[in-house]
GUTORKOL-927628 format. One record per atom (N, C-alpha, C): residue in three letters; x, y, z. Coordinates in steps of 0.05 Angstrom, whole numbers, padded with zeros to 5 digits, always signed. Atoms other than C-alpha are relative to their C-alpha. Example, Ala and Ser with C-alpha at 12.3 -4.5 7.8 and 13.67 -1.06 7.14 Angstrom:
2
ALA+00018-00024+00000ALA+00246-00090+00156ALA+00018+00024+00000SER-00016-00024-00001SER+00273-00021+00143SER-00015+00022+00014
//
This chain:
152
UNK-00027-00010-00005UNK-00158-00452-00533UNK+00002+00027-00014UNK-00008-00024+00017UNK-00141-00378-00541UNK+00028+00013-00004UNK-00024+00002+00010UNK-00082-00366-00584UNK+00006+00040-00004UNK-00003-00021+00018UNK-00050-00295-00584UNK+00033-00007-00005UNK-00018+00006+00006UNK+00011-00276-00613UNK+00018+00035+00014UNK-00016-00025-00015UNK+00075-00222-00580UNK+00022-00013-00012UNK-00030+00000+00003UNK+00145-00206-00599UNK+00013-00020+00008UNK-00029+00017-00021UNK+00199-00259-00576UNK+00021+00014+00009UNK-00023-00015-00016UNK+00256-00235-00523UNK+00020-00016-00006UNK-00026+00014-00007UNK+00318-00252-00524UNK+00006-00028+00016UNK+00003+00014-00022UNK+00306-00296-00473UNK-00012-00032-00016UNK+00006+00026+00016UNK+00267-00346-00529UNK+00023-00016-00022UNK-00009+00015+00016UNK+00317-00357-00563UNK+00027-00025+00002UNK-00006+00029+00004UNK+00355-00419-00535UNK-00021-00023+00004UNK+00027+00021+00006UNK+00287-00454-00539UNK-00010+00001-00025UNK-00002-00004+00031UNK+00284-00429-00614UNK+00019-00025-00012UNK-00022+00014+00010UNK+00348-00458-00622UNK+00002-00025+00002UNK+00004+00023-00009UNK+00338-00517-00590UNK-00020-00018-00016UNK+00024+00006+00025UNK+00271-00529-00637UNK+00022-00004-00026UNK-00013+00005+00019UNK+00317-00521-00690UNK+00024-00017-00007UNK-00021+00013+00001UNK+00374-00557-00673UNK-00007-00029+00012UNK+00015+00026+00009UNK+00331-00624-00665UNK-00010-00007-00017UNK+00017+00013+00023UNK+00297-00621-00727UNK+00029+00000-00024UNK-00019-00002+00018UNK+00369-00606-00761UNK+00017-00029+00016UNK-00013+00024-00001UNK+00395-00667-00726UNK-00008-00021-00009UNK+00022+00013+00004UNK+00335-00708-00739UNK-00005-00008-00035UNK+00014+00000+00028UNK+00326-00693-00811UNK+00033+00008-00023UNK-00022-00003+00017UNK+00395-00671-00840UNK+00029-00021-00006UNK-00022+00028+00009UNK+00430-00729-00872UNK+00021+00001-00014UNK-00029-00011+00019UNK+00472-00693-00926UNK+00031-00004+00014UNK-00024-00003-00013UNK+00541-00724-00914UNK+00012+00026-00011UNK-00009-00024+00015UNK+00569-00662-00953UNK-00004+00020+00018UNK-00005-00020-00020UNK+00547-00619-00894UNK+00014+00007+00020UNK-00016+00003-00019UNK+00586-00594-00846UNK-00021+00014+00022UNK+00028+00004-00023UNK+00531-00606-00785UNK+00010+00029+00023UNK-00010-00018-00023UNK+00576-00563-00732UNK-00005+00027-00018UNK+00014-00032+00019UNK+00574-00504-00783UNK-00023+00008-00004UNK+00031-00013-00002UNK+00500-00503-00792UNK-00013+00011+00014UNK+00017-00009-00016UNK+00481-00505-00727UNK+00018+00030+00016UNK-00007-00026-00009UNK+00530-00449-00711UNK-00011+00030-00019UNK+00009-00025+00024UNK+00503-00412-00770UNK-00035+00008+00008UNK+00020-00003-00017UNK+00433-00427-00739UNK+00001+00019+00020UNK-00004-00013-00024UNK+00449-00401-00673UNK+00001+00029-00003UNK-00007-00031+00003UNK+00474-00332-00701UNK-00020+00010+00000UNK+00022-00014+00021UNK+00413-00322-00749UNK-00014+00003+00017UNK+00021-00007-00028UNK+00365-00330-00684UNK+00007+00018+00014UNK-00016-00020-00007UNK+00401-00289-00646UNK+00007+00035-00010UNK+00001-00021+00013UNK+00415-00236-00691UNK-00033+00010-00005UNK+00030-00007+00008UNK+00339-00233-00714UNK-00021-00009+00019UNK+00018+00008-00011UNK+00303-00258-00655UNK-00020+00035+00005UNK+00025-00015-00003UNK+00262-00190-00655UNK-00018-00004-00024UNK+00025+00011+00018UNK+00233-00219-00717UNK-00016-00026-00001UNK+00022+00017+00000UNK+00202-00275-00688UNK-00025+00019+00026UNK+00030-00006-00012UNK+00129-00283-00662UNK+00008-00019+00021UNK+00010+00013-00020UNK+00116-00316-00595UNK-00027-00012-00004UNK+00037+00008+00000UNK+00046-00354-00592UNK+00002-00013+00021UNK+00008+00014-00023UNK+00011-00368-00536UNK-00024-00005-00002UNK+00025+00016+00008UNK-00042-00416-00526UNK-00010+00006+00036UNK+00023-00009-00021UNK-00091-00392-00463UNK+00041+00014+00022UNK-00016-00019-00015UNK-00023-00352-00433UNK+00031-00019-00008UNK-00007+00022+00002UNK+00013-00412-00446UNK+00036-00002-00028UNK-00011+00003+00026UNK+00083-00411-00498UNK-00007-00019-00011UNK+00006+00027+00018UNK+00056-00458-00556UNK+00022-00004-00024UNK-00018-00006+00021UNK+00098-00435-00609UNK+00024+00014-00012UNK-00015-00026+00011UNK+00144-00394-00648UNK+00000+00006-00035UNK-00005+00012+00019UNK+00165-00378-00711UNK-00002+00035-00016UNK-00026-00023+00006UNK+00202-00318-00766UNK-00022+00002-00022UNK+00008-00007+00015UNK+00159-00282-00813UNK+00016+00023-00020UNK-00011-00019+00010UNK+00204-00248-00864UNK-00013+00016-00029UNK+00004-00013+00031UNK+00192-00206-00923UNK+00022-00003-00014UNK-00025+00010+00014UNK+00226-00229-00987UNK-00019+00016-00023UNK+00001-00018+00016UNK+00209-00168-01038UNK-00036-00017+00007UNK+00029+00004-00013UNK+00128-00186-01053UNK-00017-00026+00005UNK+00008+00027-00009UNK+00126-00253-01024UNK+00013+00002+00039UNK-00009-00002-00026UNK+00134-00274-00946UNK+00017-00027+00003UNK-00016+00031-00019UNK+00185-00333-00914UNK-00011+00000+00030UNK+00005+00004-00015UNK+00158-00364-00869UNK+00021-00019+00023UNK-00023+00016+00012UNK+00221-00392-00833UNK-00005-00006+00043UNK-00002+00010-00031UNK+00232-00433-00763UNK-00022-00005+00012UNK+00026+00001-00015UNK+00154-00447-00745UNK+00003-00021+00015UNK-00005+00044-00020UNK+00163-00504-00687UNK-00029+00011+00020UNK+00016+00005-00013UNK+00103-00519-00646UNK+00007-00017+00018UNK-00016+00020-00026UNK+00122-00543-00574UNK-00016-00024+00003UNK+00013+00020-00007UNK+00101-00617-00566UNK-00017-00005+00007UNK+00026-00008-00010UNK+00050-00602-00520UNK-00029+00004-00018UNK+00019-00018+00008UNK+00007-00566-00569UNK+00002-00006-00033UNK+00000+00013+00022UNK+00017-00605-00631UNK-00028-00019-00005UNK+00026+00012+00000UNK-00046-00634-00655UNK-00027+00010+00006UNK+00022-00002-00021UNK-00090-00589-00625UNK-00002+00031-00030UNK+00006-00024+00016UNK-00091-00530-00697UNK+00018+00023+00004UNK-00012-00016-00004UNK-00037-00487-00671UNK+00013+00005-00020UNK-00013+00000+00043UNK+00003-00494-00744UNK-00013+00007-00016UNK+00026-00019+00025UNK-00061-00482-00779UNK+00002+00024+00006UNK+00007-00027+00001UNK-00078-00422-00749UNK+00024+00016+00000UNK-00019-00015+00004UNK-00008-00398-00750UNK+00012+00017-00032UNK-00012-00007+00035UNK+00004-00410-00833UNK-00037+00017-00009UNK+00021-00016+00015UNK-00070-00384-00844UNK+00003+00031+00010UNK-00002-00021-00005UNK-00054-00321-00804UNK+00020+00017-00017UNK-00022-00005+00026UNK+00010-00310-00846UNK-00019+00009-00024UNK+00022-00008+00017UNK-00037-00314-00903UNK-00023+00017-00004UNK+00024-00024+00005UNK-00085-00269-00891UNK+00013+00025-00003UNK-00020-00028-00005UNK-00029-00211-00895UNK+00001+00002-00032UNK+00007-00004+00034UNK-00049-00222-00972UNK+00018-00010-00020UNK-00031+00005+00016UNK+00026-00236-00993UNK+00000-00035-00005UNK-00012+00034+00006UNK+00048-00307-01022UNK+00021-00001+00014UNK-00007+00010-00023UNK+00079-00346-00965UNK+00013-00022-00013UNK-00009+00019+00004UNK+00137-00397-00976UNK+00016-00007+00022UNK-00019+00006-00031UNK+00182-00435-00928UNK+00020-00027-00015UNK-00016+00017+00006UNK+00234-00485-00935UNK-00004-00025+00020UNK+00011+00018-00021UNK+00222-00556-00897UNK+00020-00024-00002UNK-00020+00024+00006UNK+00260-00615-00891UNK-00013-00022-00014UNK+00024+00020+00014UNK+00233-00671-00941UNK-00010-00023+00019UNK+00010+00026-00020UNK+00237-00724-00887UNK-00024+00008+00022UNK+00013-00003-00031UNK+00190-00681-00828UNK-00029-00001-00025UNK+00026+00000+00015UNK+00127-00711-00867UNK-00022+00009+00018UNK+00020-00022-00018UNK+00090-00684-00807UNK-00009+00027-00013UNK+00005-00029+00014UNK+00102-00616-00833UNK-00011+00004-00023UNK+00014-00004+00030UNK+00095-00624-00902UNK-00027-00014+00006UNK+00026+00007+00006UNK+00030-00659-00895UNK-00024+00026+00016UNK+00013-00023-00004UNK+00004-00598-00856UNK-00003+00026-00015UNK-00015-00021+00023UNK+00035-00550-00912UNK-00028-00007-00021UNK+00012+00003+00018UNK-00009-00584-00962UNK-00036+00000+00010UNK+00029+00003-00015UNK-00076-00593-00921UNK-00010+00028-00008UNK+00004-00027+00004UNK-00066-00516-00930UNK+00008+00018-00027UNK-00003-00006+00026UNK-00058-00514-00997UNK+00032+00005-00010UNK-00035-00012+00011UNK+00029-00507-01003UNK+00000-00031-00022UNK-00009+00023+00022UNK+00057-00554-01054UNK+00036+00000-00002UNK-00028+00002+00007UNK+00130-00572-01062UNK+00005+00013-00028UNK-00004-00027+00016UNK+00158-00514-01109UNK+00032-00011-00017UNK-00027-00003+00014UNK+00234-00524-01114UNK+00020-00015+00021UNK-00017+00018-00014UNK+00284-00582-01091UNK+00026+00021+00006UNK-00024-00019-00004UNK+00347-00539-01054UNK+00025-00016+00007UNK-00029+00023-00011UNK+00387-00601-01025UNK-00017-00019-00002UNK+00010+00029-00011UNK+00383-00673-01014UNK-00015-00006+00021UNK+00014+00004-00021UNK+00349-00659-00954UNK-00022+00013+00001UNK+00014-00018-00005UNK+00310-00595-00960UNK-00021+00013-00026UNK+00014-00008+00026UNK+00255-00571-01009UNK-00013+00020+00005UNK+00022-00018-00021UNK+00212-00502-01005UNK-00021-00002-00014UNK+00032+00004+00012UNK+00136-00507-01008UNK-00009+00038+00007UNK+00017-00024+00008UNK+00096-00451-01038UNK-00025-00003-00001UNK+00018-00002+00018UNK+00031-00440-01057UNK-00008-00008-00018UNK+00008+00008+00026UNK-00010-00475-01105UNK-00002+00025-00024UNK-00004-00021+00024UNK-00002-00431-01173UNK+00020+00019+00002UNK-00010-00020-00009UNK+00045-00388-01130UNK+00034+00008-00017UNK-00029-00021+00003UNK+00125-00365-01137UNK+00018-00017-00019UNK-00021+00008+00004UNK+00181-00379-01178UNK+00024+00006+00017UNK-00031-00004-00011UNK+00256-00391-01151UNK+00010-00011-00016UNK-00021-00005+00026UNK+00293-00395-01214UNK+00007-00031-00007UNK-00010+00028+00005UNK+00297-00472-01212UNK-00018-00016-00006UNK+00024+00006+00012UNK+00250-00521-01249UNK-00018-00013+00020UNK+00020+00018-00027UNK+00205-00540-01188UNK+00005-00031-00010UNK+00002+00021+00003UNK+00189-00613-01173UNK-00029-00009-00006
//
């Protein structure tokens, strides 16, 4: 399978959103949240920044997506969804090792419950860094970043 990667249009992003707004139904339990507010706060942030995601395609194919930001000299890695299809098959690997090779320390925020994710996070060396909610924790780098709070 050959994976490249191109800008996202406008056009990706109610299939962004859609990625996102299953794994925030799926995984966000916090009664304290107000669910309709997130996902409208979701919606914006894609929207507003969809020229900063990546597209991936697997032999022409959309496999993926997902938001590489710069956060002073570390990267966020933020929204990576892998379409069903194409889960299981290294498309996540090669996505967080490509991130990584851009030399910068790479963090992301995950939901604690999608043990899918985190167990791919750690295969690749991330580690749970810093609890942010009842639901959500971000994994860094082994030895890597502080965020001002006493990791877990």
């Amino acid at each position: 399978m050959q994976l490249s990667y191109e800008p996202a249009k406008g056009e990706d992003a109610p299939a962004i959103f859609a990625f996102a707004r299953e794994l925030i139904e799926r995984y966000e339990t916090d009664p304290d949240l107000d669910l309709s507010m997130a996902l409208d706060w979701t919606r914006r942030k894609i929207e507003k920044r969809i020229g900063e995601y990546t597209r991936v395609l697997a032999d022409g194919t959309v496999a993926a997506y997902y938001r590489l930001a710069p956060d002073g000299e570390r990267l966020e890695l933020d929204d990576l969804y892998v379409l069903p299809t194409f889960r299981d098959r290294g498309v996540g690997t090669s996505i967080l090792r490509r991130c990584l090779a851009l030399g910068k320390p790479v963090y992301f925020y995950v939901f604690t419950g999608n043990t899918r994710a985190i167990a791919l996070y750690e295969r690749e060396g991330f580690r749970r860094a810093e609890d942010v909610s009842p639901t959500r924790c971000i994994m860094a780098q082994d030895g890597g970043l502080s965020f001002g709070g006493e990791g877990v």
